[in-house]
Backbone as numpy.savetxt, mean C-alpha at the origin, in Angstrom:
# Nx Ny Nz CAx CAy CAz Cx Cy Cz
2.15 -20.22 -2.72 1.33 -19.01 -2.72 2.18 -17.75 -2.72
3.40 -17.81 -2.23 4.41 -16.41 -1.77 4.66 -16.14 -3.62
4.79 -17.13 -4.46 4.83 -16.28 -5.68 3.81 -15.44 -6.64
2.90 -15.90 -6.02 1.21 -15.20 -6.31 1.55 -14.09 -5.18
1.80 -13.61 -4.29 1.62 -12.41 -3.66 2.44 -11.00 -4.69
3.52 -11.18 -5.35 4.04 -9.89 -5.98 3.72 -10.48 -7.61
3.54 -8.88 -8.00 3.10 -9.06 -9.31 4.60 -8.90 -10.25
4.55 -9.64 -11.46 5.55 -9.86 -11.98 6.25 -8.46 -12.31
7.46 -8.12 -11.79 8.34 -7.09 -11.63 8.73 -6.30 -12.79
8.92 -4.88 -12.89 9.58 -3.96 -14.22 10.74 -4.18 -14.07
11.11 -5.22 -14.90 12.87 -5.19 -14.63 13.32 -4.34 -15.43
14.84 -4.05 -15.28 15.56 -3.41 -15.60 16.69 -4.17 -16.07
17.96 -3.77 -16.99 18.96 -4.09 -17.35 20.23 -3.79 -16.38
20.46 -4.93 -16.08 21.85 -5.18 -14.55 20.92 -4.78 -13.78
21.59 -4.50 -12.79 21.01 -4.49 -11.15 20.79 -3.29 -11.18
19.53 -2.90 -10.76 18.44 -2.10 -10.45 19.12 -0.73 -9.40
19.22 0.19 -9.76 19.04 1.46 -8.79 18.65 1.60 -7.39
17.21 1.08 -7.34 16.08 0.89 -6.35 15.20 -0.30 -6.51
14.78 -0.62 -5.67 14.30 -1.55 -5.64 12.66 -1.48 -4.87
11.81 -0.70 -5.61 10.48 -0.39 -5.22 9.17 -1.43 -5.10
8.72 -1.48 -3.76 7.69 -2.76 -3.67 6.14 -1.58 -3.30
5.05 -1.76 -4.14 4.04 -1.05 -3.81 3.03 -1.68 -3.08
2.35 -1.30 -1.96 1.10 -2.10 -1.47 -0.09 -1.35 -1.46
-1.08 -1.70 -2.41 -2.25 -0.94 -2.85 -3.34 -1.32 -1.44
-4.17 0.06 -1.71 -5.40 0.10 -0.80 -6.18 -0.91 -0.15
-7.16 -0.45 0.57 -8.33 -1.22 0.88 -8.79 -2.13 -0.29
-8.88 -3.18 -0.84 -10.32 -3.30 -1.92 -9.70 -3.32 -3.35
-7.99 -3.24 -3.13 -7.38 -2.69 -4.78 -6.37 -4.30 -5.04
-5.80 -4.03 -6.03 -4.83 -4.81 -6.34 -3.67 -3.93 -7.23
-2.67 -4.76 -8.05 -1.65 -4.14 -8.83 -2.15 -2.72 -9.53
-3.58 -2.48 -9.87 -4.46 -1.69 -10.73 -4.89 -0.04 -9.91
-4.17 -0.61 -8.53 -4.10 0.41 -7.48 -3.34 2.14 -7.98
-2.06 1.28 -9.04 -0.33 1.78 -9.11 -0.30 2.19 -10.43
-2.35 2.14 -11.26 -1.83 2.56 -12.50 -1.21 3.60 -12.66
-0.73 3.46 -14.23 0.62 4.77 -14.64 1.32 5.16 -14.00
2.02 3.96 -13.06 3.46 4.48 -12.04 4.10 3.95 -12.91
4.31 3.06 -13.60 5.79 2.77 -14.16 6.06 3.08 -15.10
4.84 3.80 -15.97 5.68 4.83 -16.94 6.30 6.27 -16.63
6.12 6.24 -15.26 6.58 7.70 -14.45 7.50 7.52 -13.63
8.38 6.01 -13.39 9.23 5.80 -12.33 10.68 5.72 -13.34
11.58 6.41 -12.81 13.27 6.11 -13.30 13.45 4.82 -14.19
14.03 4.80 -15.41 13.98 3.53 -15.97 14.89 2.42 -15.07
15.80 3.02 -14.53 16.73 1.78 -13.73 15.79 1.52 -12.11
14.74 2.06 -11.75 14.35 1.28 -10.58 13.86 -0.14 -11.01
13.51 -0.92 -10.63 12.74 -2.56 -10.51 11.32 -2.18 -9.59
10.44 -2.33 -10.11 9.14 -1.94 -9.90 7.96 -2.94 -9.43
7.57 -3.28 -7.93 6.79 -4.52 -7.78 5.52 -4.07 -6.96
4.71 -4.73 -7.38 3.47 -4.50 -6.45 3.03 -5.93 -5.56
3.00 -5.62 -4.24 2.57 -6.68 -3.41 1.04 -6.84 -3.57
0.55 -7.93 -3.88 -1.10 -7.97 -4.15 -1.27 -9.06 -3.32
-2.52 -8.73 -1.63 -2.85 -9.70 -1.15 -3.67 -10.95 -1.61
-3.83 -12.01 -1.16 -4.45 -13.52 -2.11 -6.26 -13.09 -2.33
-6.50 -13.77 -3.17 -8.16 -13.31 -3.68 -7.88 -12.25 -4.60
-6.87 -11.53 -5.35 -7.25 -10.83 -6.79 -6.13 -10.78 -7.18
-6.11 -10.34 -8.41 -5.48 -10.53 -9.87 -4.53 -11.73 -10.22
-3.86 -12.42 -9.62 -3.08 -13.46 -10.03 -3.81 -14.53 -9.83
-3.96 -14.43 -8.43 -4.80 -15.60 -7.11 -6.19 -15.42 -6.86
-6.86 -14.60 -8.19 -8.07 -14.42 -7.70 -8.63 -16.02 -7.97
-9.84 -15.73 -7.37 -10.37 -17.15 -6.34 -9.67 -18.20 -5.39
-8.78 -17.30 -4.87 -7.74 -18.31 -3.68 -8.53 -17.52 -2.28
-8.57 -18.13 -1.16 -9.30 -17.54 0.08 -8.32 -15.95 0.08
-8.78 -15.30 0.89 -8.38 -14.05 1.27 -7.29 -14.49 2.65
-6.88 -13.36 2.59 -5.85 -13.55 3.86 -6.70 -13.13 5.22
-6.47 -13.96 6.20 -7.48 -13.48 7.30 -6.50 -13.21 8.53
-4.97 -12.61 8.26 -4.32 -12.58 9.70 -3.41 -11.36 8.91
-3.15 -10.32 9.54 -2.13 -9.06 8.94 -0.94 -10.17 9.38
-0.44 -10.45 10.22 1.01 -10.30 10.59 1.58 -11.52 9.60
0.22 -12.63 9.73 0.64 -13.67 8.85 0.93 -13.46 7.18
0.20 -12.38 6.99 0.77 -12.35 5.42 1.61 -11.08 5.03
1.77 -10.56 6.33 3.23 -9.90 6.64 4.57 -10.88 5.95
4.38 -12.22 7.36 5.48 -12.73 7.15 5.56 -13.68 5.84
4.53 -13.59 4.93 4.30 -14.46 3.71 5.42 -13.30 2.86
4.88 -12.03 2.76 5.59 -11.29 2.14 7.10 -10.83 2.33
7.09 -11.02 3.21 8.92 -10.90 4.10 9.39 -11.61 3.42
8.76 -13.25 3.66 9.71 -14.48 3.10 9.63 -14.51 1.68
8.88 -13.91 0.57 8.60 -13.43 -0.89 9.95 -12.56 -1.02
10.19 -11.53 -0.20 11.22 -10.52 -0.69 12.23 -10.88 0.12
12.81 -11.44 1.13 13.98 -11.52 1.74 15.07 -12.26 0.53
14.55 -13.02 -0.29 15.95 -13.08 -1.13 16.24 -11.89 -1.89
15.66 -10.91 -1.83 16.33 -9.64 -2.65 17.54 -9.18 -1.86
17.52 -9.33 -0.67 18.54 -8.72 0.26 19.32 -9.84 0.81
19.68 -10.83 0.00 20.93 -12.04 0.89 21.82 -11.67 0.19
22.37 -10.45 -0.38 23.64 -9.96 -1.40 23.95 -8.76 -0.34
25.43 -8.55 -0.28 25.92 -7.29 -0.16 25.25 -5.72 -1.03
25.43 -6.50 -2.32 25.36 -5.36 -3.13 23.59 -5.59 -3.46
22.52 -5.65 -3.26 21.77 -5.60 -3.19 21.10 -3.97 -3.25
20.50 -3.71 -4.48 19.46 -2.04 -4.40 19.00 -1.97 -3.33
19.01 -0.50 -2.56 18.03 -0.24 -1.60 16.90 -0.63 -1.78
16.15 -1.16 -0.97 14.81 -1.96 -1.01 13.47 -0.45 -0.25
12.66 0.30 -1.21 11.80 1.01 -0.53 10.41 0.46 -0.66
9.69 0.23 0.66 8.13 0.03 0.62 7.20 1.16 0.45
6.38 1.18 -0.55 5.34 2.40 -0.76 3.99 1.89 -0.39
3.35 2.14 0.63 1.89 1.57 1.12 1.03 2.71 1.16
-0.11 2.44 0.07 -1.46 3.65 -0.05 -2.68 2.86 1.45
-2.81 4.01 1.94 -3.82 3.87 2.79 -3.75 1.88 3.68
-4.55 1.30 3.51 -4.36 0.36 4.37 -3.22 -0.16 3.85
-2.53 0.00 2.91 -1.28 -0.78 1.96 -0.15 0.18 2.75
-0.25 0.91 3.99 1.01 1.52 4.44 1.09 1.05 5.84
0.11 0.87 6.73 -0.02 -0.34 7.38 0.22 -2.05 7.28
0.30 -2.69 6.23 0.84 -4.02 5.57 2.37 -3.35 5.36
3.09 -2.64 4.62 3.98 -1.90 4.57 5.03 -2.21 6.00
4.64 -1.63 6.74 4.96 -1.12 7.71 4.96 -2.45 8.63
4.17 -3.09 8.11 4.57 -4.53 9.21 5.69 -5.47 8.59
5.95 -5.15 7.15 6.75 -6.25 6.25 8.28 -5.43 6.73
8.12 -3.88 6.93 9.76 -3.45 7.25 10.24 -3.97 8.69
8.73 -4.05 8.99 9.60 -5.04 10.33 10.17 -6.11 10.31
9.92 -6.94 9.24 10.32 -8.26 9.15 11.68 -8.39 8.05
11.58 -7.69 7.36 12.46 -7.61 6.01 13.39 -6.02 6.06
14.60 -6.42 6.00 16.10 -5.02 5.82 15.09 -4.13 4.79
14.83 -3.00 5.15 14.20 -2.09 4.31 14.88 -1.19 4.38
15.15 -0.22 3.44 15.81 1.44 3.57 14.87 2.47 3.83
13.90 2.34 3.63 12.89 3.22 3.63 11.20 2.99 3.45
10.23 3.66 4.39 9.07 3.28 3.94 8.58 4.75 3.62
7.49 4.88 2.63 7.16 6.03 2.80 5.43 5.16 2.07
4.50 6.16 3.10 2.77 5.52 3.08 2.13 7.07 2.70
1.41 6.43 1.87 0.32 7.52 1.67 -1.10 7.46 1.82
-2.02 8.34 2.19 -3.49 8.57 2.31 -3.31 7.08 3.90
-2.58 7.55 4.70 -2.47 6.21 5.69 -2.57 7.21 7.30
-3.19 6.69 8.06 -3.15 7.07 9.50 -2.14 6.64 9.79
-1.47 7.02 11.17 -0.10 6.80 11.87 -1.05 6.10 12.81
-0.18 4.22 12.93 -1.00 3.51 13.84 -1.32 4.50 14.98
-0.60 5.69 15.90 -0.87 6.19 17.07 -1.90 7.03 16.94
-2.89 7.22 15.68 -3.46 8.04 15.40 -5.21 7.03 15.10
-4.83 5.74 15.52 -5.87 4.88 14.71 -6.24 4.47 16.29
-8.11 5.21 16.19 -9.05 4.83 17.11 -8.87 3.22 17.67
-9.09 3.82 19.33 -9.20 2.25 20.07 -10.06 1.68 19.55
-10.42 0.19 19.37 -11.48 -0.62 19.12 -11.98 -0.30 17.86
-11.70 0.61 16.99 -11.74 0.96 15.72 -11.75 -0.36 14.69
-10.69 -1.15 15.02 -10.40 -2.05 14.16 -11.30 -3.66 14.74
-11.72 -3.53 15.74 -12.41 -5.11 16.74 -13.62 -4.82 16.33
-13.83 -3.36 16.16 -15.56 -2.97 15.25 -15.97 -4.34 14.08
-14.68 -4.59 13.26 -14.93 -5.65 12.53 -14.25 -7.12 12.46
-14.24 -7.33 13.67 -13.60 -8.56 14.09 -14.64 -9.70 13.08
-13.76 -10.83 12.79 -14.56 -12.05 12.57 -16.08 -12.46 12.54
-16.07 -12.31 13.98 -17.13 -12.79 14.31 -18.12 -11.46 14.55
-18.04 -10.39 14.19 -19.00 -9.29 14.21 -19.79 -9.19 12.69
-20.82 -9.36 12.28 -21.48 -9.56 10.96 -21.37 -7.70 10.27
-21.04 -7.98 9.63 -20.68 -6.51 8.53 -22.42 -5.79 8.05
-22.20 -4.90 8.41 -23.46 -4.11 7.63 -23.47 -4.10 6.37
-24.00 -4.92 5.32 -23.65 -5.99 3.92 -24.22 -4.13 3.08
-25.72 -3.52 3.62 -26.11 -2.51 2.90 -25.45 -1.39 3.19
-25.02 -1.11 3.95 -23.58 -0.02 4.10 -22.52 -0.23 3.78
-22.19 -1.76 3.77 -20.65 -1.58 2.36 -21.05 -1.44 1.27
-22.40 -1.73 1.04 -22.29 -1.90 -0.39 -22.32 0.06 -0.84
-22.85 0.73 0.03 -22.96 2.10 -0.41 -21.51 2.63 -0.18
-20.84 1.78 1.10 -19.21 2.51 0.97 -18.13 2.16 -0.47
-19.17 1.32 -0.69 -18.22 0.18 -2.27 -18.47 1.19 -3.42
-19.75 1.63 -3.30 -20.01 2.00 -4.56 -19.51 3.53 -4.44
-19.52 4.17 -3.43 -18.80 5.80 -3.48 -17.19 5.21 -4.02
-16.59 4.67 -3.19 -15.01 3.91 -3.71 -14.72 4.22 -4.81
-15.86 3.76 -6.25 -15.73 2.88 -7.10 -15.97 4.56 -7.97
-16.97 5.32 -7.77 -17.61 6.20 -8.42 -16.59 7.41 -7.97
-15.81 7.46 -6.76 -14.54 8.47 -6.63 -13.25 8.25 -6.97
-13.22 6.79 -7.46 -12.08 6.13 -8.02 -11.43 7.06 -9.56
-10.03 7.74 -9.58 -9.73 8.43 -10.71 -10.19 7.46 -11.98
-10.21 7.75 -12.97 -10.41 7.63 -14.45 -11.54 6.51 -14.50
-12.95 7.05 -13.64 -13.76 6.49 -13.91 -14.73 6.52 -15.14
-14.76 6.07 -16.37 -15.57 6.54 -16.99 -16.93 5.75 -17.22
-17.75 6.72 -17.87 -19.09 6.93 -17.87 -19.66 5.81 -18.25
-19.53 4.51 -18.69 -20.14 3.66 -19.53 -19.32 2.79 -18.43
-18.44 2.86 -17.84 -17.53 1.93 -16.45 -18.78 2.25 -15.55
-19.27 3.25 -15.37 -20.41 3.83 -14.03 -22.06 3.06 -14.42
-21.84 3.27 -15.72 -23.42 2.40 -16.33 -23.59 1.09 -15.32
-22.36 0.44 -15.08 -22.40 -0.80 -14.40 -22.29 -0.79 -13.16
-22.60 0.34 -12.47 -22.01 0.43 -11.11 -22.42 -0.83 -10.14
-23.76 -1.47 -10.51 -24.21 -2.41 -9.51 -23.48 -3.31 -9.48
-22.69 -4.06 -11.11 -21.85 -5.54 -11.36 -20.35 -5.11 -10.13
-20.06 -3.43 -10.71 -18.65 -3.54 -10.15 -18.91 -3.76 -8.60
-19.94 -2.99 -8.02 -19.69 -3.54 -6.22 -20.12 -4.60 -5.89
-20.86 -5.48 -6.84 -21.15 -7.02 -6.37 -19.92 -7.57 -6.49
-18.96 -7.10 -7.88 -17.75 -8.06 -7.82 -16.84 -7.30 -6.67
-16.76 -6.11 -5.93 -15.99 -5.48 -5.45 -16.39 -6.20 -3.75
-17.56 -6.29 -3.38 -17.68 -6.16 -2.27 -16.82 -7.41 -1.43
-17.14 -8.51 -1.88 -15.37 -9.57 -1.30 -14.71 -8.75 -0.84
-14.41 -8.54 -2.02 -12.35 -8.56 -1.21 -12.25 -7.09 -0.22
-13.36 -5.84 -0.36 -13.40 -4.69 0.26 -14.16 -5.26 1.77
-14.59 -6.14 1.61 -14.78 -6.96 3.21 -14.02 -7.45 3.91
-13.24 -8.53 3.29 -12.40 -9.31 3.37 -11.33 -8.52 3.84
-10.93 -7.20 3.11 -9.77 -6.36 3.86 -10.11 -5.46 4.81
-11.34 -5.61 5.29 -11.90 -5.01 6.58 -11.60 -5.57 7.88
-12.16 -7.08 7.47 -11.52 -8.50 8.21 -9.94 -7.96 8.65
-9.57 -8.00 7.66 -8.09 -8.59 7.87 -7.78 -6.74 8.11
-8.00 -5.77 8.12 -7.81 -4.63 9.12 -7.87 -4.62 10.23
-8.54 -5.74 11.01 -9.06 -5.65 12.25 -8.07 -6.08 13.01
-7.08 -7.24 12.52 -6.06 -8.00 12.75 -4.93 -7.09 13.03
-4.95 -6.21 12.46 -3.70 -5.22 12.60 -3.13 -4.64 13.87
-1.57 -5.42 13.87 -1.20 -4.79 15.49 0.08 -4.21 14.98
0.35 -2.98 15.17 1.98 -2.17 15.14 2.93 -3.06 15.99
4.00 -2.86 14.86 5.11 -3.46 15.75 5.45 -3.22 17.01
6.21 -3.65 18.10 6.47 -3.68 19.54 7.04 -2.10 19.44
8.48 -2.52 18.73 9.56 -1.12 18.52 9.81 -0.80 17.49
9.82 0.73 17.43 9.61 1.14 15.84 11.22 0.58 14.83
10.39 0.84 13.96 11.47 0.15 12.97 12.67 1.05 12.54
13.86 0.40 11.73 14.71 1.10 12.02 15.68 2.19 10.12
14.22 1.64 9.22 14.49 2.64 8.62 13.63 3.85 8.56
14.05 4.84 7.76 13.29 6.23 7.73 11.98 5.73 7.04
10.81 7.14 7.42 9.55 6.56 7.06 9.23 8.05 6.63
8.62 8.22 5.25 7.83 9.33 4.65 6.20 9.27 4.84
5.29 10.27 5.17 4.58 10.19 5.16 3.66 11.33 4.06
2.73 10.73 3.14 2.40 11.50 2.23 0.63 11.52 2.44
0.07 12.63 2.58 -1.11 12.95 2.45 -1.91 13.86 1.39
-2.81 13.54 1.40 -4.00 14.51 -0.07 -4.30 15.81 1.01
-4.37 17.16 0.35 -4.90 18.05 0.60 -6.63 17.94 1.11
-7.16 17.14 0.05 -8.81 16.86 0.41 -8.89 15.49 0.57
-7.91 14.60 1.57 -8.78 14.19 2.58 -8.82 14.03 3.72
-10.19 13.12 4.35 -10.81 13.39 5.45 -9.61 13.14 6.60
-8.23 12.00 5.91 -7.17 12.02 7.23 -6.56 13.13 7.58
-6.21 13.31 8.75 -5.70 14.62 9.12 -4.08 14.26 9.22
-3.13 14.81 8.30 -2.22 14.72 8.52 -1.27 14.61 9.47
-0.04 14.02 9.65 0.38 13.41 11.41 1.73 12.63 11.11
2.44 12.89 11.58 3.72 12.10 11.64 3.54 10.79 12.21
4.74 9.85 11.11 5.20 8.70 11.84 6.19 9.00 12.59
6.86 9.74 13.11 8.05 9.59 13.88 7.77 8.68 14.67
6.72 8.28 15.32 7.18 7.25 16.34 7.50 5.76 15.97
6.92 5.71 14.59 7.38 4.25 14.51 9.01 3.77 13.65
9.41 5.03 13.85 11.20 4.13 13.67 11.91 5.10 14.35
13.20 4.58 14.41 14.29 5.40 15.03 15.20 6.13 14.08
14.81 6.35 12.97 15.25 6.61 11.88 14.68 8.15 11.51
15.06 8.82 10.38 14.81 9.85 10.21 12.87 9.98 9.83
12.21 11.01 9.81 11.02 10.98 9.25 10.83 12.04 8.93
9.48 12.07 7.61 9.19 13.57 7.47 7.39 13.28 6.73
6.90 14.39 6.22 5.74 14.36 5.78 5.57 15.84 4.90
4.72 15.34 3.94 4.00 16.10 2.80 3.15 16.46 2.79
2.26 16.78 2.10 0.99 17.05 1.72 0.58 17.30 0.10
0.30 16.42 -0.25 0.01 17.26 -1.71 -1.39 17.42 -2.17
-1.62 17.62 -3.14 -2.57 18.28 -3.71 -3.36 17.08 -3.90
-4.73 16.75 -3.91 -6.06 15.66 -4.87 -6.44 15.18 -3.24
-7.16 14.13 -3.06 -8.05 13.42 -2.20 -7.56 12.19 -1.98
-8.12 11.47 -1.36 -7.34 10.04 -0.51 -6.66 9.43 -1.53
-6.88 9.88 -3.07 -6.67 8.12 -4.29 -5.88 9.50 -5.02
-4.63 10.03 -4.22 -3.80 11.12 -4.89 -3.00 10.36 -5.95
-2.86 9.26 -5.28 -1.16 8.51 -5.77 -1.92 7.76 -6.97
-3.11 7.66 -7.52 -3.95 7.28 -8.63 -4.14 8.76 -9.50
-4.68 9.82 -8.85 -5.46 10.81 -9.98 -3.88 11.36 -10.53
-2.76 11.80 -9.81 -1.58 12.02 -10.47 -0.38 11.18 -10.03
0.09 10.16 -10.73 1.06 9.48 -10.48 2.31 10.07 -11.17
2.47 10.68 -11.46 3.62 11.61 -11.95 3.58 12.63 -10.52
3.02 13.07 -10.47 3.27 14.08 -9.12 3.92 12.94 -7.95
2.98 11.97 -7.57 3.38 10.91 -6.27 4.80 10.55 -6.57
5.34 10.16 -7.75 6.33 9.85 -7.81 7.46 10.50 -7.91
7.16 11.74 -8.25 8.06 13.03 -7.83 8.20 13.40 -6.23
7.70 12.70 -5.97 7.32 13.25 -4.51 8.31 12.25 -4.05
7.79 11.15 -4.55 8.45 9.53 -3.85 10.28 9.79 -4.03
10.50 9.72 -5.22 11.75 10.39 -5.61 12.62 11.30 -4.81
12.15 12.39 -4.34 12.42 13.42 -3.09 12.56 12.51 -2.05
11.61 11.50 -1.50 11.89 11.75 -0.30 12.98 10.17 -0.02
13.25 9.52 -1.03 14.29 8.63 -1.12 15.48 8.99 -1.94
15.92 10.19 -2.27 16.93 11.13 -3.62 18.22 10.38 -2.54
18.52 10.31 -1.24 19.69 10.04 -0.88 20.29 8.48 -0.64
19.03 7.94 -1.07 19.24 6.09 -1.25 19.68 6.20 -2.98
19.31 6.80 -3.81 20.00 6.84 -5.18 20.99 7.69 -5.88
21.44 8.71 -4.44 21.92 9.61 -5.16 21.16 10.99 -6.00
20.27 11.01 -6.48 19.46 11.54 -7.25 19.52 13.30 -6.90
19.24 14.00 -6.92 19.09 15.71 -6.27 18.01 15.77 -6.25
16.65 14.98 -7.63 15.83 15.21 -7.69 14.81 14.01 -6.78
């Protein structure tokens, strides 16, 4: 199954610059990260972590434990780093994908995490997440209205994509459950981790911007840019200018 979790990689010619792993949203898969890799450095190596139940592994069960498919993904990428000379390895996690993120740098030599449209676990309501424990039955007619705003605020939605709005949240509502489930599971590491962590937020949205400093001992900082929670979707040329900045001293780069 650990080779069904990353989607098949943008390689590059010789060994890679950087070594970029993406973890898409609530409810998303690889389709999270469109038009990043025609906007990323040609020498990075470009991967998206996609949890089980879509695009490779769709119809395989869903993952029902964070830490466990933490360590599925650790043991997926830890042979990138059994070399000396090994690319800096950076994790990019959108919204719940910076939380998964953030549990895999615990497990796996990372240089850097940087999360976007993501709360700072110290910022994420008590009992917030036990709201949807297992065994608590989901309000099926309130996801389906949280599915379908998702789907209808989702960038490059078009009009004849919206004609169908009912097919897409019947096929959507799984796995946007399923990663509700497996939100609930979510526990921050003991001690913060020990590379630097960027934190990137949308101007319009509802999270209120907030530092990770507490979860590494490492340097940190934070942004803000311009669009709403699905920034790193409506301009991926901007996110990745951004991304670029705030890792320029793992490549050398100015820019």
């Amino acid at each position: 199954m650990s080779d069904l979790l990353l989607s098949v990689p943008h390689s590059v010619a010789g060994t890679p610059a950087l070594d970029l792993v993406a973890f898409p949203g609530m409810g998303s898969g690889a389709a999270g990260f469109r038009g990043w890799r025609e906007n990323l450095p040609h020498d990075w190596r470009f991967t998206v972590a996609v949890p089980p139940g879509r695009d490779g592994s769709y119809g395989q069960p869903f993952a029902t434990d964070m830490a466990q498919l933490a360590d599925d993904l650790a043991a997926a990428l830890s042979c990138r780093r059994s070399g000396p000379d090994s690319p800096p390895l950076v994790l990019f996690g959108h919204s719940m994908g910076g939380l998964l993120a953030l549990l895999v740098a615990d497990r796996v030599r990372t240089d850097a995490l940087v999360v976007a449209a993501c709360p700072a676990p110290s910022a994420l309501e008590p009992g917030a997440a036990a709201s949807h424990a297992a065994d608590v039955p989901l309000d099926e007619a309130r996801l389906r209205t949280e599915v379908a705003a998702m789907i209808t605020s989702a960038p490059g939605m078009e009009s004849d994509v919206l004609d169908a709005l009912d097919e897409l949240a019947d096929f959507a509502m799984p796995v946007v459950a399923a990663d509700i489930r497996l939100m609930s599971t979510f526990r921050a590491p003991q001690e913060p981790v020990g590379c630097g962590i960027w934190a990137l937020y949308g101007q319009q949205d509802a999270i209120d911007p907030a530092s990770w400093s507490a979860q590494t001992t490492a340097s940190s900082g934070m942004s803000v840019l311009p669009g709403s929670h699905f920034f790193v979707q409506e301009d991926p040329a901007r996110a990745v200018t951004e991304l670029r900045r705030c890792v320029a001293k793992l490549t050398g780069s100015a820019s």
